[in-house]
N, C-alpha and C positions, 0 to 999 in steps of 0.2 A: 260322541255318539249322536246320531241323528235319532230325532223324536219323530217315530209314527204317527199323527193325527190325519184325522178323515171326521166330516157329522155323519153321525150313526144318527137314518131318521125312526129308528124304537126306543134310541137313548135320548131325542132331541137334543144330542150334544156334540160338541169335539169329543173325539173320544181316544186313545192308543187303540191301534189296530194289531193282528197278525197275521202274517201272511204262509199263504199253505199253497201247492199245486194242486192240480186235477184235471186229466183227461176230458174234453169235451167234445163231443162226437157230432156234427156237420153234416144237414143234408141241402145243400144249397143247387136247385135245380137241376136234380139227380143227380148229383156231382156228392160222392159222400168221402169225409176227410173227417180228419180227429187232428190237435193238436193241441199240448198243455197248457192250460190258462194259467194263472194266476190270480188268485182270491184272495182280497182282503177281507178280515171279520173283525167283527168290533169285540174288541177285549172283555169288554163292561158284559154284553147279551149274545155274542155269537155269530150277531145278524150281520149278512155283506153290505163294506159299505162302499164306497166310490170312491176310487181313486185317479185322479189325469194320468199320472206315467202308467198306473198298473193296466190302467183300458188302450194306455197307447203300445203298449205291449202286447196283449192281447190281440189289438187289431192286426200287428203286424203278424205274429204268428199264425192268426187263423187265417190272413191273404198268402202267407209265406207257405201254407201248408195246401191250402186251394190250388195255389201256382204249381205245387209240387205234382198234385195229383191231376191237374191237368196236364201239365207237359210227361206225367205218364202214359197218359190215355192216348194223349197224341203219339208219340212212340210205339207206343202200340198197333194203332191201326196205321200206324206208317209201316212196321214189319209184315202186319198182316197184309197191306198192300205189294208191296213186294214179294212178299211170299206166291202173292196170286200169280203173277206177271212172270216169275222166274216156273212155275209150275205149265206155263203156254208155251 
């Protein structure tokens, strides 16, 4: 079994972490998206602490979810564009 550590800076230590989900809600130049992060906390106090894979996961998901909601939007006013055109 692989061992959790992270430095917890309210523990000033390594410490075992846990890891938990949670919705995190996106408003990146009017552009608004949610997609599930993932949270480390440190065992010992509670507090998040940092992790390299867990932030490289995150990043992807919150680009993967922005890309989502943009290539909606564009679909969108690509239909409404057509809509227009076929209504002439």
């Amino acid at each position: 079994m692989v061992e959790k550590i992270a430095y917890c800076e309210n523990c000033n230590a390594d410490v075992e972490y846990n890891v938990r989900t949670e919705i995190i809600d996106c408003d990146m130049d009017g552009i608004k998206f949610a997609y599930e992060a993932v949270i480390a906390n440190c065992k010992n106090c509670g507090s998040e602490v940092y992790v390299d894979e867990i932030n490289d996961i995150n990043i992807i998901r919150a680009y993967s979810s922005q890309k989502r909601r943009l290539d909606d939007q564009a679909e969108k006013e690509e239909n409404e564009e057509q809509s227009i055109f076929k209504e002439e």
